[in-house]
matplotlib code that plots the C-alpha trace (Angstrom):
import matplotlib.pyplot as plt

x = [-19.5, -18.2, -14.4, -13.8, -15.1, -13.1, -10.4, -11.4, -11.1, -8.1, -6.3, -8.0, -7.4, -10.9, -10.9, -12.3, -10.6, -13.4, -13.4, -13.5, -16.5, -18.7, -18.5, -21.2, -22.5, -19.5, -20.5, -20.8, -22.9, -22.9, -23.9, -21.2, -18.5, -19.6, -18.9, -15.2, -14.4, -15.4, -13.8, -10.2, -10.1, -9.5, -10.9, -9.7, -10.8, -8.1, -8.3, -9.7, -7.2, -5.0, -5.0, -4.4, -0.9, 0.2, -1.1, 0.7, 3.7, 3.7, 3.3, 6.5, 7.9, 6.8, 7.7, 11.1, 11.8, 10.6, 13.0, 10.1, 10.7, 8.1, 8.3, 5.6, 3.6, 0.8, -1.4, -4.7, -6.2, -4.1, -4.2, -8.3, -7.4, -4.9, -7.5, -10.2, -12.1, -13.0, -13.0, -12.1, -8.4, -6.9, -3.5, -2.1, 1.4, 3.2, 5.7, 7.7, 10.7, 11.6, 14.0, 10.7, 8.4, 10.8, 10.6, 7.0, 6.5, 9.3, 6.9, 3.8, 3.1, -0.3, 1.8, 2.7, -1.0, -0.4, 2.5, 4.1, 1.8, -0.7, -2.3, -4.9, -5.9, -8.8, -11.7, -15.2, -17.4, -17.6, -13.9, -12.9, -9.7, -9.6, -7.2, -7.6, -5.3, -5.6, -7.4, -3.3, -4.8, -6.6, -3.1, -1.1, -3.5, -3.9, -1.7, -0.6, 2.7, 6.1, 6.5, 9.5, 7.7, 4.7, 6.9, 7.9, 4.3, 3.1, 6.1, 4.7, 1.2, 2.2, 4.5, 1.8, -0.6, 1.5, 2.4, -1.3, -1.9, 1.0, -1.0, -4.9, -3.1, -0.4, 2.2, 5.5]
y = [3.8, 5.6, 6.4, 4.0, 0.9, 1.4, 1.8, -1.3, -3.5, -2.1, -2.8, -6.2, -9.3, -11.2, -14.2, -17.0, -17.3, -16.9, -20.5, -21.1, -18.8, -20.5, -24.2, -25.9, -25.3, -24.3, -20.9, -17.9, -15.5, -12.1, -10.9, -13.0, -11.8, -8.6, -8.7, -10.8, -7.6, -5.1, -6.8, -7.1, -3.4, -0.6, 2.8, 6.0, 9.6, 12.3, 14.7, 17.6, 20.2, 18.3, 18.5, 15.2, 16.7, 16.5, 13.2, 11.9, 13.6, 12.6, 9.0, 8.8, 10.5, 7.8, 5.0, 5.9, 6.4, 2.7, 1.6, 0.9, 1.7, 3.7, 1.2, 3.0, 6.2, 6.3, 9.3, 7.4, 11.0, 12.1, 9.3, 9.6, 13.1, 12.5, 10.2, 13.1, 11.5, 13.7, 12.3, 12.9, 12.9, 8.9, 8.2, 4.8, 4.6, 1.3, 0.4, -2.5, -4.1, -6.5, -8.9, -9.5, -9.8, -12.3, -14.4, -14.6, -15.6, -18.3, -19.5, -19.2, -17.8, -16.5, -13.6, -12.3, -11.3, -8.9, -7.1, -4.6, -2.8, -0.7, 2.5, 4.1, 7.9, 9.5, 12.2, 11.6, 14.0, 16.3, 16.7, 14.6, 12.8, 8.8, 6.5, 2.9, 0.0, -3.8, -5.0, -6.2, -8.8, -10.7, -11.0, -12.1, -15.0, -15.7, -18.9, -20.6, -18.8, -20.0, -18.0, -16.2, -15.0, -13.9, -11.9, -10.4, -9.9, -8.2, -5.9, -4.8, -4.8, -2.3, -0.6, -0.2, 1.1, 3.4, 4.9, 5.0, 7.0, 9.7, 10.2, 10.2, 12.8, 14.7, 13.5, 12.9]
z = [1.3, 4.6, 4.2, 7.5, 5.6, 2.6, 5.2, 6.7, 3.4, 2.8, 5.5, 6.5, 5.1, 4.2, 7.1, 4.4, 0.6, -1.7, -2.1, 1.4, 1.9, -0.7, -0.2, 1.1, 4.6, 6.1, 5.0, 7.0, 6.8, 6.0, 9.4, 11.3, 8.5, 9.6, 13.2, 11.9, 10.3, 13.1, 15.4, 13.3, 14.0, 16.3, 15.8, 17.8, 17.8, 17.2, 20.3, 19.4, 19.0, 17.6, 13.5, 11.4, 10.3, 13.8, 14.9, 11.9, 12.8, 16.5, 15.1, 13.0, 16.2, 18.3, 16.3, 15.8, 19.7, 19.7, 17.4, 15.1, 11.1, 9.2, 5.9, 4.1, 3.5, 1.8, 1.2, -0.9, -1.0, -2.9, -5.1, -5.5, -6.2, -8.9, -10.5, -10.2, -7.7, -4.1, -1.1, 2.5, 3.6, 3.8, 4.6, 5.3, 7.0, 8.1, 10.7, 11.2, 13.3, 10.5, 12.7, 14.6, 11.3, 10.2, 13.7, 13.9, 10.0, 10.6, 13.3, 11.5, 7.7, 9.0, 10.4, 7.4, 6.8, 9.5, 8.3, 8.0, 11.1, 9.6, 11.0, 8.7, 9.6, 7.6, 8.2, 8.0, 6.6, 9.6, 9.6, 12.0, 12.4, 12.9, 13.7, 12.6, 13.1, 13.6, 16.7, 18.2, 20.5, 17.5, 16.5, 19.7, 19.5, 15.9, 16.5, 19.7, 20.0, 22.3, 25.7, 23.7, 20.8, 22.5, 24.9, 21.5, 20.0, 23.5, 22.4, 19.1, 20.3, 23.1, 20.3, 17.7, 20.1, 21.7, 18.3, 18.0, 21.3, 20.2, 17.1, 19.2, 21.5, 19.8, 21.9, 21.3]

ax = plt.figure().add_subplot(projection="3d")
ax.plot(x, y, z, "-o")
ax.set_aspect("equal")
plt.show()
């Protein structure tokens, strides 16, 4: 399996429940599930020029000068290699505003799905850096949201993606 689509699973929360997907003709099918998936996510190429450890790096940067918390780190290849497996660099970090988490799950519990913000960066087997996150507009409109909130959800979309571009360029 390509690094990106276990990268995909594991930050994507299946659309159906298993129960959902199997009853009766409601089903959808694999092909459509498929396109659900690709379309939950964003995929950017790292610059070249600029190395994994500094996209990361310019991330965290970013995030903090918009007030936005790194609430996890989490380096899976070096969790495949501690359980002698190999496998190309994975590293999973999360960022969050939690007085806004907490406003849009008090509106709707589907938001919690989405949190904290996720931004997966791995290499694929030519050594090249990738940064994945949630597709953010799938999320502004997950549920129809009050004029405040969404004001607040543009917010973390333009957030999140802006951490994202620091990390694509090797900004600060």
């Amino acid at each position: 399996m390509k690094v990106w689509m276990l990268v995909l699973l594991l930050l994507l929360p299946l659309p159906l429940t298993a129960s959902e997907s199997t009853e009766g003709d409601e089903a959808l099918d694999p092909e459509t599930l498929q396109q659900m998936v690709r379309q939950s996510a964003e995929i950017f190429k790292i610059e070249d020029g600029v190395s994994i450890d500094e996209a990361i790096e310019s991330m965290k940067l970013r995030a903090n000068l918009r007030n936005f918390q790194e609430v996890a780190d989490l380096p899976l290849s070096d969790q495949v290699q501690a359980m002698g497996g190999e496998g190309n660099y994975m590293r999973i970090l999360a960022f969050c505003d939690a007085l806004i988490a907490n406003q849009m799950v008090k509106h709707d519990i589907i938001y919690a799905s989405f949190l904290p913000c996720r931004i997966a960066v791995v290499e694929d087997d030519e050594g090249q850096g990738w940064i994945v996150t949630t597709n953010m507009d799938m999320m502004l409109h997950a549920t129809d949201l009050p004029e405040d909130l969404e004001v607040v959800a543009r917010e973390v979309r333009d957030t999140i993606y802006s951490i994202v571009e620091a990390g694509r360029t090797g900004d600060f």
